[in-house]
DSSP file (Angstrom, degrees, kcal/mol; ACC not computed):
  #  RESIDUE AA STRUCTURE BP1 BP2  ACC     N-H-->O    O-->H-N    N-H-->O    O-->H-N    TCO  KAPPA ALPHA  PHI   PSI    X-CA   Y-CA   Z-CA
    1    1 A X              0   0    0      0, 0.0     2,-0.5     0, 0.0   114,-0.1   0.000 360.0 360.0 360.0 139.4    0.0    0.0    0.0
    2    2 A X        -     0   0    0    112,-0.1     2,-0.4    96,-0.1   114,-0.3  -0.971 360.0-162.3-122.6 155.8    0.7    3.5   -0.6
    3    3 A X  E     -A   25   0A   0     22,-4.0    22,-1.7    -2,-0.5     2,-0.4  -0.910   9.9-164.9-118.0 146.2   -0.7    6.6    0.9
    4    4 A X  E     -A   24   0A   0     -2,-0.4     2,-0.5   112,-0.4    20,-0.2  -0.995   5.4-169.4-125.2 131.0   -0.2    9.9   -0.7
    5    5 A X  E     -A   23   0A   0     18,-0.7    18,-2.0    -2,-0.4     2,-0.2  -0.941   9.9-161.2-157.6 112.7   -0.8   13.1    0.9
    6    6 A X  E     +A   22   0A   0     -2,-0.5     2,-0.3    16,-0.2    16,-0.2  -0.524  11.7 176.0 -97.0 160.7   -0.9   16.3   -1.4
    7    7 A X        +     0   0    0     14,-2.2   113,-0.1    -2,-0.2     2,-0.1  -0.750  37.7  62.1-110.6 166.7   -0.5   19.9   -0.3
    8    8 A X        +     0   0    0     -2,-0.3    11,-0.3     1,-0.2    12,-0.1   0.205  53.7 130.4 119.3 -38.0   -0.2   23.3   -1.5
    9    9 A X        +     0   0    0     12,-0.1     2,-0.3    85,-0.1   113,-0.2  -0.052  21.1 122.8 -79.9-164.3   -3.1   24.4   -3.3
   10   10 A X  E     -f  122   0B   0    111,-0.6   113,-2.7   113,-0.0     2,-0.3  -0.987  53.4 -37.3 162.2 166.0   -4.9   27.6   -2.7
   11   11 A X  E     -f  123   0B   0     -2,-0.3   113,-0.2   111,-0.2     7,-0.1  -0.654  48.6-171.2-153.3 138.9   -6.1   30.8   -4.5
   12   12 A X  E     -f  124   0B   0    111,-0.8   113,-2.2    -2,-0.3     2,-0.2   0.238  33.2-128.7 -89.7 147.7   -4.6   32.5   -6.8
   13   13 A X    >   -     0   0    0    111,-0.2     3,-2.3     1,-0.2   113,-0.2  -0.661  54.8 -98.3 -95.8 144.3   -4.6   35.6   -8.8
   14   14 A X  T 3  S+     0   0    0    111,-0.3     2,-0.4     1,-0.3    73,-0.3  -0.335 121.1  33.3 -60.1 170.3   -4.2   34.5  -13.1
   15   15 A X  T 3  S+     0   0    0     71,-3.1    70,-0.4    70,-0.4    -1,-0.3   0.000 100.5 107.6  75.0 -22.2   -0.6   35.1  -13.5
   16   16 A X    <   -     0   0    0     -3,-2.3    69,-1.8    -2,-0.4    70,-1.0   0.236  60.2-124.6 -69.1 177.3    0.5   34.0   -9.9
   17   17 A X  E     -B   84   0A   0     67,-0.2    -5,-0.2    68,-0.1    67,-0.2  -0.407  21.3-176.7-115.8-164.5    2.2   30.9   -9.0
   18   18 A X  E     -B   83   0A   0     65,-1.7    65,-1.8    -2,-0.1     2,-0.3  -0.627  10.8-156.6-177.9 142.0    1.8   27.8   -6.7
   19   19 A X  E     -B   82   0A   0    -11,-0.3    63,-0.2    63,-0.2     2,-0.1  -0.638  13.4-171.0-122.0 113.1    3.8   24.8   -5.9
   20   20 A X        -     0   0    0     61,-1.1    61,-0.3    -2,-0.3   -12,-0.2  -0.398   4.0-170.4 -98.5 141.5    2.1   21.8   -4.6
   21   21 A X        -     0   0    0     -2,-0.1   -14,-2.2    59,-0.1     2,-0.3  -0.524   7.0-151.3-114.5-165.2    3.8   19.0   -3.3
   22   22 A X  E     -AC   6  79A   0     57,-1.2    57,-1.8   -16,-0.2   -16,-0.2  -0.750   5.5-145.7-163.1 122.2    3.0   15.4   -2.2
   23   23 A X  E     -A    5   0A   0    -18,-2.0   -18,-0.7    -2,-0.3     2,-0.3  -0.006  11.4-160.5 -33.8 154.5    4.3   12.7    0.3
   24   24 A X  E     +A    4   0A   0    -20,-0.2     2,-0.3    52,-0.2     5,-0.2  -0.752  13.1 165.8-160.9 127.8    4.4    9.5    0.1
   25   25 A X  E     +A    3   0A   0    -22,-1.7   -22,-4.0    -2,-0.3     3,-0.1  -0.975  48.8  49.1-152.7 135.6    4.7    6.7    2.3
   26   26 A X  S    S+     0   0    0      1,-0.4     2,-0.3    -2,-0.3    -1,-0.2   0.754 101.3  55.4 120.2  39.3    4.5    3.1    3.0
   27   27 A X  S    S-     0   0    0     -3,-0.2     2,-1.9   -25,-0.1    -1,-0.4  -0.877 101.8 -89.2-162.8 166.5    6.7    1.8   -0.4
   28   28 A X        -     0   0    0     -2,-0.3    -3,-0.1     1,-0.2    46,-0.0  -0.655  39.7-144.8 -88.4 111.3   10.0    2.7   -1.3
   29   29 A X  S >  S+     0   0    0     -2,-1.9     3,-3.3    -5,-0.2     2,-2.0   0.846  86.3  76.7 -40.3 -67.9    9.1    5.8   -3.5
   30   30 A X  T 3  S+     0   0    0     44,-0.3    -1,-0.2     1,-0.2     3,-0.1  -0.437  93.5  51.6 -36.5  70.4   12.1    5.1   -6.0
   31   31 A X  T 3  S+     0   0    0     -2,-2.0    70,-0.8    70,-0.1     2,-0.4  -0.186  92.8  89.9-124.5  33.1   10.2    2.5   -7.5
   32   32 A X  E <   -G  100   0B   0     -3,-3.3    68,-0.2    21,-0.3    70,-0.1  -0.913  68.0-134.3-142.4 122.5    6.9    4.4   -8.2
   33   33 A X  E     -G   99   0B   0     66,-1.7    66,-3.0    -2,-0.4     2,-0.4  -0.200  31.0-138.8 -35.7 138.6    6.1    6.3  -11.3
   34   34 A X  E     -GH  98  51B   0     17,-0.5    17,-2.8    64,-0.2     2,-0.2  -0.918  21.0-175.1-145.8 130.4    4.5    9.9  -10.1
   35   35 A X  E     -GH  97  50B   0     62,-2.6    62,-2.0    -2,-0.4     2,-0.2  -0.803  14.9-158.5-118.1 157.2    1.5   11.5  -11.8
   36   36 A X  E     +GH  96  49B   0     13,-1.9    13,-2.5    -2,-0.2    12,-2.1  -0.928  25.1 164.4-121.4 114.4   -0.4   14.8  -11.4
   37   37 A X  E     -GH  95  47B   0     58,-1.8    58,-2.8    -2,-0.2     2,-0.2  -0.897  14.1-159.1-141.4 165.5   -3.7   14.9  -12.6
   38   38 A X  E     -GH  94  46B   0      8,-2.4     8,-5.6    -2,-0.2     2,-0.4  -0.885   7.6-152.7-140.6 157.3   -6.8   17.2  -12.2
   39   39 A X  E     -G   93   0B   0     54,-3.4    54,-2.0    -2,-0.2     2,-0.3  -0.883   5.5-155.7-154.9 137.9  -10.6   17.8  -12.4
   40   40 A X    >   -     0   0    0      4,-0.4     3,-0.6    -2,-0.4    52,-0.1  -0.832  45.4 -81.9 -83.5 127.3  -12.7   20.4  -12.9
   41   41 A X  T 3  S+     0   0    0     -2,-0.3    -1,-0.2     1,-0.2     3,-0.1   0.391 118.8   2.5   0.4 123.6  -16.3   20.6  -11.8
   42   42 A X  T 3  S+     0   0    0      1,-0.1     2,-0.3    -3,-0.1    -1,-0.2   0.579 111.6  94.9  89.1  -3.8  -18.3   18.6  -14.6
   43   43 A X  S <  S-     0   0    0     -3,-0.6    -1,-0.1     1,-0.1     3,-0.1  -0.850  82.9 -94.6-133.9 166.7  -15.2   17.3  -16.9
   44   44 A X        -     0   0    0     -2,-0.3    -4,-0.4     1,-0.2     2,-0.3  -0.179  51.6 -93.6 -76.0 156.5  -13.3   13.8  -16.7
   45   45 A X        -     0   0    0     -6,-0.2     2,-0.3    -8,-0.0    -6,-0.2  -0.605  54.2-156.0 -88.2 149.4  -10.0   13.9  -14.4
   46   46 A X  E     -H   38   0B   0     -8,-5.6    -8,-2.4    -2,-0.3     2,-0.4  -0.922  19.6-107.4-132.4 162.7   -7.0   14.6  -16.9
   47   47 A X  E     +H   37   0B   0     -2,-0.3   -10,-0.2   -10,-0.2     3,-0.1  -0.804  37.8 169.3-109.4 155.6   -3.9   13.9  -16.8
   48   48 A X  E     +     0   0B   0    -12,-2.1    13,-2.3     1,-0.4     2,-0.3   0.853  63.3   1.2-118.5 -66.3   -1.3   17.0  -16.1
   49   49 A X  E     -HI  36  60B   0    -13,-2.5   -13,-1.9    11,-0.2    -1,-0.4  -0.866  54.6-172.1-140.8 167.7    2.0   15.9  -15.4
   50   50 A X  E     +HI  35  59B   0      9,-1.3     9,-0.8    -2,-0.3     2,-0.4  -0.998  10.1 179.0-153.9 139.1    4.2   12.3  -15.1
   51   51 A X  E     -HI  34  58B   0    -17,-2.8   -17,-0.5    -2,-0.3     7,-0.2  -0.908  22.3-100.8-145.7 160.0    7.7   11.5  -13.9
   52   52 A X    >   -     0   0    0      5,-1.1     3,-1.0    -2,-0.4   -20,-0.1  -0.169  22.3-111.0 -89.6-178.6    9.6    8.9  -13.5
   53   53 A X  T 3  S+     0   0    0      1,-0.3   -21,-0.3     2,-0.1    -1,-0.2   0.847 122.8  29.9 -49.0 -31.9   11.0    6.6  -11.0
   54   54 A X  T 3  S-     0   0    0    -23,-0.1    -1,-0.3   -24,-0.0    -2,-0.1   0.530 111.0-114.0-110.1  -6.5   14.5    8.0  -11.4
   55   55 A X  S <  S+     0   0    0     -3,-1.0     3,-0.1     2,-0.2    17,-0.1   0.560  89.7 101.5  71.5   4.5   13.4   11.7  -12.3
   56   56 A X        +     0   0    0      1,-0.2     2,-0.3    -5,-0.1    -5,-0.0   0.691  69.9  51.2 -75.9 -17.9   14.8   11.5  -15.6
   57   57 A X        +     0   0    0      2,-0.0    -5,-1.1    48,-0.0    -1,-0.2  -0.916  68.8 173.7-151.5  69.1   12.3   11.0  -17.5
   58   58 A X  E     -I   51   0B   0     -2,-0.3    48,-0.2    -7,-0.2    -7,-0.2   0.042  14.7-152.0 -99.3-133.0    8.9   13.7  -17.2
   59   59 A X  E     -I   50   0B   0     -9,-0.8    -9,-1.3    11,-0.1     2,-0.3  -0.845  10.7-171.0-176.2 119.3    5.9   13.9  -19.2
   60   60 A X  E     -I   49   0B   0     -2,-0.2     2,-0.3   -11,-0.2   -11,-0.2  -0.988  22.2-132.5-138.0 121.7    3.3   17.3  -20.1
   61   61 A X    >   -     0   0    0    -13,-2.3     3,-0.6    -2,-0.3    -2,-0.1  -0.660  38.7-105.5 -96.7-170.7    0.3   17.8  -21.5
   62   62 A X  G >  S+     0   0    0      1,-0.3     3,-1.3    -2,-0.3     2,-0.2   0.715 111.1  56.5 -75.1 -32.4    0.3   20.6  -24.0
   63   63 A X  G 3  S+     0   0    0      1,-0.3    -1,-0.3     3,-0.0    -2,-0.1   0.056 116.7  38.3 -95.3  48.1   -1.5   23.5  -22.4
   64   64 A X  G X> S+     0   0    0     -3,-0.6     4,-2.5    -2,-0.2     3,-0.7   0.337  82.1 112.9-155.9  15.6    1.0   23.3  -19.4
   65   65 A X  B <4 S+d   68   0A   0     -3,-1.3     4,-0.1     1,-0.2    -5,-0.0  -0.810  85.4  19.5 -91.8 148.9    3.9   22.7  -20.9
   66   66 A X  T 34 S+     0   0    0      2,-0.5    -1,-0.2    -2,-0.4     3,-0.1   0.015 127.4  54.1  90.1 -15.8    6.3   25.7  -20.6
   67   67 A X  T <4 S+     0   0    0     -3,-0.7    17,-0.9     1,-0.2     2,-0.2   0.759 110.3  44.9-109.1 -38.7    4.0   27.2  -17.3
   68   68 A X  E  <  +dE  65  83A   0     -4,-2.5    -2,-0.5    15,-0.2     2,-0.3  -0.664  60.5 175.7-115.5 164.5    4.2   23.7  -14.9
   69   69 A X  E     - E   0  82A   0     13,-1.2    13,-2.5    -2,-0.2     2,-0.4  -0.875  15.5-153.5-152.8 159.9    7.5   21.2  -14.1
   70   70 A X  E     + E   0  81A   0     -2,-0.3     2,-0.2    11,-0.2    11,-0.2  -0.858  20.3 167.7-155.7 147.6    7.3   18.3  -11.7
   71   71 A X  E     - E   0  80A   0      9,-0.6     9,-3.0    -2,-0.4     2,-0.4  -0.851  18.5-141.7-156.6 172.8   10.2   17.3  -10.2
   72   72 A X  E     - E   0  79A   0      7,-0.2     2,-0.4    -2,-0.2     7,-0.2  -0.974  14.2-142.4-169.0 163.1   10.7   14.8   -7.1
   73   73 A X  E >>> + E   0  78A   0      5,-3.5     3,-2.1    -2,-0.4     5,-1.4  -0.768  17.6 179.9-115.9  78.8   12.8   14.4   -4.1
   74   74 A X  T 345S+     0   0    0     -2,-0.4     3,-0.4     1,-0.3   -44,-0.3   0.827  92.2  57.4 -51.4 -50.0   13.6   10.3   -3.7
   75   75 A X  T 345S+     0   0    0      1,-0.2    -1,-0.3    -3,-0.1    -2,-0.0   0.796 120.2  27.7 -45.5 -34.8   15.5   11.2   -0.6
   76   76 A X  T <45S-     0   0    0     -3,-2.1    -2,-0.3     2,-0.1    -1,-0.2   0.355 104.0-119.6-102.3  -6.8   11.9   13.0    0.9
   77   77 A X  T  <5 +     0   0    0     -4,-1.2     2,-0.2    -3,-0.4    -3,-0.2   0.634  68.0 144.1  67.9  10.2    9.6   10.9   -0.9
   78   78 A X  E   < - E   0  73A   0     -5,-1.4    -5,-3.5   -55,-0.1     2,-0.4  -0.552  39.3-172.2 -96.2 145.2    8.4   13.9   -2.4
   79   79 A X  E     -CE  22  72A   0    -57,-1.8   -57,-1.2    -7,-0.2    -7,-0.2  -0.999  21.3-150.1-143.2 146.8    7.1   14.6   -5.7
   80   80 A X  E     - E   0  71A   0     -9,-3.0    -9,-0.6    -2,-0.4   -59,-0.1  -0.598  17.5-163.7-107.1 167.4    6.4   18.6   -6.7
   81   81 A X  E     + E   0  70A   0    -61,-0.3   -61,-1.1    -2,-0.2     2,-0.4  -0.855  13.1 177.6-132.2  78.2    3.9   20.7   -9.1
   82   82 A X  E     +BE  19  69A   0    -13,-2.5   -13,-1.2   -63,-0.2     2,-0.4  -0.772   9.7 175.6 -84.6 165.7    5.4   24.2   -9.5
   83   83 A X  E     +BE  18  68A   0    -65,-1.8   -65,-1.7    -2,-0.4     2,-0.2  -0.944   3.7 172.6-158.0 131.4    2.7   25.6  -11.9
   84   84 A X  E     +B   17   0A   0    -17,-0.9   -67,-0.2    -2,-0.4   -68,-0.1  -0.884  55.4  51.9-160.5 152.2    3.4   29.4  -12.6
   85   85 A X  S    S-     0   0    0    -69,-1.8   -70,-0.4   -70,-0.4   -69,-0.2   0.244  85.5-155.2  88.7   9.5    1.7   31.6  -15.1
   86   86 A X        -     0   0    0    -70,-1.0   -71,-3.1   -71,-0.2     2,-0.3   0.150  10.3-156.2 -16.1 123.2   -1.4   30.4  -13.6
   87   87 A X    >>  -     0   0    0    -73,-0.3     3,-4.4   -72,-0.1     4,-0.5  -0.952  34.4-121.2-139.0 120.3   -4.8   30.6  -16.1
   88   88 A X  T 34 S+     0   0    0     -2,-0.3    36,-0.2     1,-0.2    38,-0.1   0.350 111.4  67.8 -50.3  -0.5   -8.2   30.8  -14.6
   89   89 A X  T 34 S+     0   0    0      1,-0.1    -1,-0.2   -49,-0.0   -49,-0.1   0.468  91.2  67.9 -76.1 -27.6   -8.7   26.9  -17.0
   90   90 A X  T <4  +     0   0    0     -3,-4.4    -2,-0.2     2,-0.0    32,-0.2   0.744  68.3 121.9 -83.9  -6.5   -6.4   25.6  -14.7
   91   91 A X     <  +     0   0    0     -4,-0.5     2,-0.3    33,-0.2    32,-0.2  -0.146  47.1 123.9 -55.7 118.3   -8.9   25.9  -11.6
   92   92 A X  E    S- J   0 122B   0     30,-3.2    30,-3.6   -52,-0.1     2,-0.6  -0.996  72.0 -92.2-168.0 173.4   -9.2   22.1  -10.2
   93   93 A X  E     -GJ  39 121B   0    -54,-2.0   -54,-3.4    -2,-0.3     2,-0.5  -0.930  55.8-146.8 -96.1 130.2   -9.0   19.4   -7.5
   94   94 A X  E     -GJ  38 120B   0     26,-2.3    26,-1.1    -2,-0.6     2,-0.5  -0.903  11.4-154.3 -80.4  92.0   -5.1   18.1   -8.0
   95   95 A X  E     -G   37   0B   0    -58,-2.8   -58,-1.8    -2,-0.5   -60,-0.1  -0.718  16.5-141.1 -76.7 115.3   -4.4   15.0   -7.5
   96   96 A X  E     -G   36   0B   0     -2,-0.5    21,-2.1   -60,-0.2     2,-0.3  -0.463  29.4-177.9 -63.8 142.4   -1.2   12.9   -6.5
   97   97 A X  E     -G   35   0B   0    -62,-2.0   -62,-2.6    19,-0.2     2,-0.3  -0.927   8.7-172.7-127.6 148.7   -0.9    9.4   -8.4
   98   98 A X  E     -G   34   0B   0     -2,-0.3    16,-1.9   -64,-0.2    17,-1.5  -0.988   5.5-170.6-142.3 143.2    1.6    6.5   -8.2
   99   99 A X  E     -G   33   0B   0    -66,-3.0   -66,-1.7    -2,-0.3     2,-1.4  -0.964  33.4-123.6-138.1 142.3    2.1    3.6  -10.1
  100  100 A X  E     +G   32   0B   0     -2,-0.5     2,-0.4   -68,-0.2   -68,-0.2  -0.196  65.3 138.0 -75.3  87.3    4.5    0.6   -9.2
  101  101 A X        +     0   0    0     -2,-1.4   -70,-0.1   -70,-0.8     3,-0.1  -0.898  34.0 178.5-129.9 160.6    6.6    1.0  -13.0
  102  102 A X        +     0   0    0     -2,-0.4     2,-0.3   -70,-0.1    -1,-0.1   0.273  67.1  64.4-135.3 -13.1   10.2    0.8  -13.6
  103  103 A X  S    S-     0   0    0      2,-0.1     2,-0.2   -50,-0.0   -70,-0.1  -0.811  78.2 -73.3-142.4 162.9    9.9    1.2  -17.3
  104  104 A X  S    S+     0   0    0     -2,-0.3     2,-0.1     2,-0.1    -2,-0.0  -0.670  75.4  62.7-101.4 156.8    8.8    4.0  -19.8
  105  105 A X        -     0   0    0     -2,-0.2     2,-0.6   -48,-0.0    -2,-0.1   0.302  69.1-124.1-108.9-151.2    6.9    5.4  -21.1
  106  106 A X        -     0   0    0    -48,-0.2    -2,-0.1    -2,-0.1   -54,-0.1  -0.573  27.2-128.8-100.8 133.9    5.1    7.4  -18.7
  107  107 A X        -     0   0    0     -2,-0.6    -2,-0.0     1,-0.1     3,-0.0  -0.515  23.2-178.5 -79.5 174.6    1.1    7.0  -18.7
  108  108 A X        +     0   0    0    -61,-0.1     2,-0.6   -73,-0.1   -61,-0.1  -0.098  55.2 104.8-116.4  -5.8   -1.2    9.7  -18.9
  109  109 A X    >>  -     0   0    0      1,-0.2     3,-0.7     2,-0.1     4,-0.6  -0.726  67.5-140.0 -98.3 141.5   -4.5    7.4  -18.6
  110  110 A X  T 34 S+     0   0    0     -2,-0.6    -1,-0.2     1,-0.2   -64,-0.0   0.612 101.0  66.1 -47.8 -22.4   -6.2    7.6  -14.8
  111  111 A X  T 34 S+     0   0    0      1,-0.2    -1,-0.2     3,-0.0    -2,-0.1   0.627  95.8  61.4-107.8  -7.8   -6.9    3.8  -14.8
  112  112 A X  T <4 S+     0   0    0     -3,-0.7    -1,-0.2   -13,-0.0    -2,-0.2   0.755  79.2  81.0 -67.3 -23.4   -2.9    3.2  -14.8
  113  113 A X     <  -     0   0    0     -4,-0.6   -14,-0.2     1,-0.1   -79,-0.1  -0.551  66.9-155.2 -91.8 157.4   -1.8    4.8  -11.7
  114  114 A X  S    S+     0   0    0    -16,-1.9     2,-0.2    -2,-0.1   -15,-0.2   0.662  75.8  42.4-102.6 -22.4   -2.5    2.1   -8.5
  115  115 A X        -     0   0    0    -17,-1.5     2,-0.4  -114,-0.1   -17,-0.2  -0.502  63.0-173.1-139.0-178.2   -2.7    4.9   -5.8
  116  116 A X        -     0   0    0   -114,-0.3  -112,-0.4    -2,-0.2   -19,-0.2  -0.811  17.8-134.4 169.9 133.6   -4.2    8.4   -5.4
  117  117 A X        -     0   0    0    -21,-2.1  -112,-0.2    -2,-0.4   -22,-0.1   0.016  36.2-108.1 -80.5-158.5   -4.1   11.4   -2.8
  118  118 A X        -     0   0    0    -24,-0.1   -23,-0.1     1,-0.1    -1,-0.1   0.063  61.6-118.7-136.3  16.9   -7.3   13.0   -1.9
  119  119 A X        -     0   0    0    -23,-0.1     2,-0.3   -26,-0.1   -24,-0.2   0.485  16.3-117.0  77.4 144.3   -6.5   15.7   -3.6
  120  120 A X  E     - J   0  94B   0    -26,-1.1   -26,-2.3  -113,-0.1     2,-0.3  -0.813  31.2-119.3-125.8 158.0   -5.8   19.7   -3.1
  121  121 A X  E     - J   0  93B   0     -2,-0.3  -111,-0.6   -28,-0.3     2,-0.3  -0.864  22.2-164.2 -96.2 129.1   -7.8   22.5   -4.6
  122  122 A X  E     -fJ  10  92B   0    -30,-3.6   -30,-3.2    -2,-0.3     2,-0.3  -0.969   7.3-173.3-133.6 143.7   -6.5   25.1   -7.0
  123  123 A X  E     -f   11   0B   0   -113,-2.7  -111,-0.8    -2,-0.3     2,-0.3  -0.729   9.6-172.4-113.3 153.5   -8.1   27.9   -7.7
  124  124 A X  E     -f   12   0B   0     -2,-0.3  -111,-0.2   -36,-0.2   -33,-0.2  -0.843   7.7-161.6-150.7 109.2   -7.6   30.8  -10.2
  125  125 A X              0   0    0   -113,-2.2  -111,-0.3    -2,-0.3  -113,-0.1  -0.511 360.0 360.0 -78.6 169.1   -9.4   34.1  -10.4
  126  126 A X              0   0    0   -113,-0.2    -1,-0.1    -2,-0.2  -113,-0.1  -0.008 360.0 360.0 -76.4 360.0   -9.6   36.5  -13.4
């Protein structure tokens, strides 16, 4: 079992930043693939961001690539969201995922990852 427990979110002015992180305990974290994925009121959870076991290896979809990075801390069990250039589209519940991989590449579908946080709110006014 893992438990994931995210932090961080908040709200925000459009343009602003945030970074939200997430814990993870109760596996050895180097050997779990790290998602960030979101949903907004009324729409499908999507997936945001991926890395890999080792950090070598991340993953974006297109309207956050260039504004968000994920990154992760093996030593801390930590895996980050900085998201800056914040867009009132991004407004969502954030979610941590992990999934027990060793190999690439990294998914993007919800029904891959084994584990899930309980999620942080971010908000973004106009």
């Amino acid at each position: 079992q893992v438990q994931l427990v995210e932090s961080g979110g908040g709200l925000v002015q459009a343009g602003g930043s945030l970074r939200l992180s997430c814990v993870a305990s109760g596996r050895t974290f180097s050997s779990l693939t790290m998602g960030w994925f979101r949903q907004a009121p009324g729409k499908e959870r999507e997936f945001v961001a991926g890395i890999s076991w080792s950090g070598r290896t991340t993953y974006y979809r297109d309207s956050v690539k260039g504004r968000f990075t994920i990154s992760r801390d093996n030593a801390k069990n930590t895996v980050y969201l900085q998201m800056n250039s914040l867009k009132p589209d991004d407004t969502a519940l954030y979610y941590c995922a992990a999934e027990v991989r060793l190999s690439l590449p990294i998914h993007t579908a919800a029904s891959d990852y084994d584990y899930w946080g309980q999620g942080t709110q971010v908000t973004v006014s106009s």
